[in-house]
C-alpha positions as a Markdown table, in Angstrom:
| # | Residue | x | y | z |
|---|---|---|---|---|
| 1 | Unk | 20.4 | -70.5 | 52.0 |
| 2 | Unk | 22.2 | -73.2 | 49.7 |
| 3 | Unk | 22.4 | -76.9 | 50.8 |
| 4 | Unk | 25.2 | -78.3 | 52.2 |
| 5 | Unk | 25.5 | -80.3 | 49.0 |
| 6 | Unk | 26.5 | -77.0 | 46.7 |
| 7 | Unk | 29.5 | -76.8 | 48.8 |
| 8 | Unk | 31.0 | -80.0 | 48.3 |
| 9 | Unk | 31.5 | -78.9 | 44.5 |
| 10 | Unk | 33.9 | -75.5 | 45.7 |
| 11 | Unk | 36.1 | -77.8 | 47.6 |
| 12 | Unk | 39.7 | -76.5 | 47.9 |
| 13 | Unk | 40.6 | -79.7 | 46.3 |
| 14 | Unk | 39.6 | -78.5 | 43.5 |
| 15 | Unk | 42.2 | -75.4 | 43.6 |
| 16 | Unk | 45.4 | -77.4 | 44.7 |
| 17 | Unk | 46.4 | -77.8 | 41.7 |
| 18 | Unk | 46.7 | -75.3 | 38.2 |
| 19 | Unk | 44.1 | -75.9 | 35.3 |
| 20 | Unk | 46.2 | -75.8 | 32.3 |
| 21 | Unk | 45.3 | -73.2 | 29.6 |
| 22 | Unk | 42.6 | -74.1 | 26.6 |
| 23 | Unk | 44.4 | -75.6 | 23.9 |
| 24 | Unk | 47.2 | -76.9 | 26.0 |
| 25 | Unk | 47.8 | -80.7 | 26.8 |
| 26 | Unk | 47.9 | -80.5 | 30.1 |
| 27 | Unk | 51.8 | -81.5 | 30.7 |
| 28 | Unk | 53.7 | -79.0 | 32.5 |
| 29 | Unk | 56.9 | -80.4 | 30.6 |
| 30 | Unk | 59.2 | -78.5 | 28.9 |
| 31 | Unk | 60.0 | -80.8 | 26.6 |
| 32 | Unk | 56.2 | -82.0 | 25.4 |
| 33 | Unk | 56.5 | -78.4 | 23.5 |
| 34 | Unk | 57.2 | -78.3 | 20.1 |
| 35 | Unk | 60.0 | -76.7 | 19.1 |
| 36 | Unk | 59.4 | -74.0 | 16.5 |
| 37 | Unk | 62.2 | -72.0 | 16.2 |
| 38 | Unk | 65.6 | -73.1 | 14.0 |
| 39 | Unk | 68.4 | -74.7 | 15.9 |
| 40 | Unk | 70.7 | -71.9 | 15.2 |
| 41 | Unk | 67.9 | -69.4 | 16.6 |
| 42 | Unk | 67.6 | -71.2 | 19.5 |
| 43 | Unk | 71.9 | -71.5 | 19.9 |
| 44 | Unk | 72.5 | -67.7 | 19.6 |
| 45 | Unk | 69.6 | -66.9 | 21.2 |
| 46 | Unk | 68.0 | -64.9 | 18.3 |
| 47 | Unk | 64.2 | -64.3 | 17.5 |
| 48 | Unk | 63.4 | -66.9 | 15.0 |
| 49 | Unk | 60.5 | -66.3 | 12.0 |
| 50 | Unk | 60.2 | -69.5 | 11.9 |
| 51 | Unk | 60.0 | -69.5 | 8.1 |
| 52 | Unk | 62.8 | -71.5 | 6.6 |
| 53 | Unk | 65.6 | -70.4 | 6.0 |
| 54 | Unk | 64.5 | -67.7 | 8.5 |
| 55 | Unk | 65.7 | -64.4 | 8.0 |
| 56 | Unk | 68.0 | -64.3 | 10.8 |
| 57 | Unk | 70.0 | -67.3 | 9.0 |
| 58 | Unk | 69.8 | -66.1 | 5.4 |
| 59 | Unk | 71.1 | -62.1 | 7.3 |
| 60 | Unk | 73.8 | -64.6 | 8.5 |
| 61 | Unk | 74.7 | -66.2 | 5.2 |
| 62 | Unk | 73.7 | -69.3 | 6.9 |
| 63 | Unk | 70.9 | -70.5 | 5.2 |
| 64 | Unk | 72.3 | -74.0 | 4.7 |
| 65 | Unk | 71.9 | -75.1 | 8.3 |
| 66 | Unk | 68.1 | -73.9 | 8.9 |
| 67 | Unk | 66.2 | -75.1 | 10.3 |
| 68 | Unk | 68.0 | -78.4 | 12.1 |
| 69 | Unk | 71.6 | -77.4 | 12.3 |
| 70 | Unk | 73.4 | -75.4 | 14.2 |
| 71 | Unk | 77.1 | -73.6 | 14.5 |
| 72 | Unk | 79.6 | -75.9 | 16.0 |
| 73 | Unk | 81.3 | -74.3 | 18.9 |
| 74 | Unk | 84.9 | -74.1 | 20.7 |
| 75 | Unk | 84.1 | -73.9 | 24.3 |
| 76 | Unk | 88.0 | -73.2 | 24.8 |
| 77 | Unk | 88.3 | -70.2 | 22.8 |
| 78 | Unk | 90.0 | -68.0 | 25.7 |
| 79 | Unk | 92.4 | -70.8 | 27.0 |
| 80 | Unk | 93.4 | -71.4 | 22.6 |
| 81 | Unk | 93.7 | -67.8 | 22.5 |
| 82 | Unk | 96.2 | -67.0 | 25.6 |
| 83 | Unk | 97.8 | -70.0 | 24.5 |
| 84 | Unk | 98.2 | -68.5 | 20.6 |
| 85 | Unk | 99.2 | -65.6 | 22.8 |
| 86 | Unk | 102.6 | -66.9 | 24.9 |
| 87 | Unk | 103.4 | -69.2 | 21.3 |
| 88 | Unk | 103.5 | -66.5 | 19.6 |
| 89 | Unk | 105.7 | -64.6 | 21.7 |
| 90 | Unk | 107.8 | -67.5 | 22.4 |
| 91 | Unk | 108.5 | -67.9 | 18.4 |
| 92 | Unk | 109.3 | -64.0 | 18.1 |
| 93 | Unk | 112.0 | -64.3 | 20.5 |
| 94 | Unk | 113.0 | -67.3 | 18.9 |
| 95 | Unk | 113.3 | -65.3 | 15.7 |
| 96 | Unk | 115.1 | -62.5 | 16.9 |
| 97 | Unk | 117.7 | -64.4 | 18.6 |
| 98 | Unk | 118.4 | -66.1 | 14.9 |
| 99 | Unk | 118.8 | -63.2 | 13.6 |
| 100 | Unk | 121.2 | -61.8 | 16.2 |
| 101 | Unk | 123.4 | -65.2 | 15.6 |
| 102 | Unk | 123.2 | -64.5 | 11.3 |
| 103 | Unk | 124.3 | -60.9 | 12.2 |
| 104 | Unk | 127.1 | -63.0 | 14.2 |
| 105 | Unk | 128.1 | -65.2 | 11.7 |
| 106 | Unk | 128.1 | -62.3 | 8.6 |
| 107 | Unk | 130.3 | -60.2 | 11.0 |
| 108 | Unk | 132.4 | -63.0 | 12.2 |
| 109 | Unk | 131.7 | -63.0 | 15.4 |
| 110 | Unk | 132.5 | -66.5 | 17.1 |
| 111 | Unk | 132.2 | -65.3 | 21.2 |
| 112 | Unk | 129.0 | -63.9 | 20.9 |
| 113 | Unk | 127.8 | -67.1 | 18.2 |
| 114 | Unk | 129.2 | -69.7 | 20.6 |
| 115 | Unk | 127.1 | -68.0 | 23.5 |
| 116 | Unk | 123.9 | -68.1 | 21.6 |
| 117 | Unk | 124.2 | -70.8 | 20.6 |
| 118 | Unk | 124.8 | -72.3 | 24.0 |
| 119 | Unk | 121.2 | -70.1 | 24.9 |
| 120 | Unk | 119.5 | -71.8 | 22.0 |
| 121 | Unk | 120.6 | -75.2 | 23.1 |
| 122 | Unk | 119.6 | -74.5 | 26.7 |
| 123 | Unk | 115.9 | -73.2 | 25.7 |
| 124 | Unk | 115.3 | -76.1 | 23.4 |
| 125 | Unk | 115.2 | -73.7 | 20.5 |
């Protein structure tokens, strides 16, 4: 039978906690990695060749910015678009109600001018 002194060397001490993989550092940190793939990779999310300009950015036309630059972008892009949205339909009726008070003033028609005009006044427009 083994000695009592063979044991001491399987202790679960010795399990508690991970042995990092050969060639690692040891850190269980995220950010002791290095980073190998290009910023714009890494923004959209895209495999990376990591051969600069990678071929994902020159397929993009965006060789300038590999390997340490990245797209800027507009975290607002829904709320800029419904805005563009009720603008845009705000300056179409704003239009159309010009052109009904030209048509007024080429036919001569001071009632129906007048009360446009009264509208446009009231809307701000």
């Amino acid at each position: 039978m083994s000695s009592p002194s063979s044991y001491t060397s399987y202790s679960t001490s010795s399990y508690s906690s991970p042995r990092p993989l050969p060639g690692s550092t040891g850190s269980n940190s995220v950010s002791s990695q290095k980073v190998l793939s290009c910023a714009e990779c890494r923004r959209s999310k895209l495999r990376c060749d990591r051969i600069f300009p990678c071929e994902t950015c020159r397929k993009r036309g965006l060789e300038h910015l590999c390997p340490n630059e990245a797209l800027v972008t507009r975290p607002n892009l829904a709320a800029d678009a419904e805005y563009l949205r009720v603008e845009n339909i705000r300056l179409q009726e704003r239009v159309r109600q010009l052109e009904v008070l030209l048509a007024g003033f080429l036919q001569g028609g001071q009632p129906q001018v007048d009360h446009i005009m009264q509208n446009l006044a009231h809307y701000g427009l």
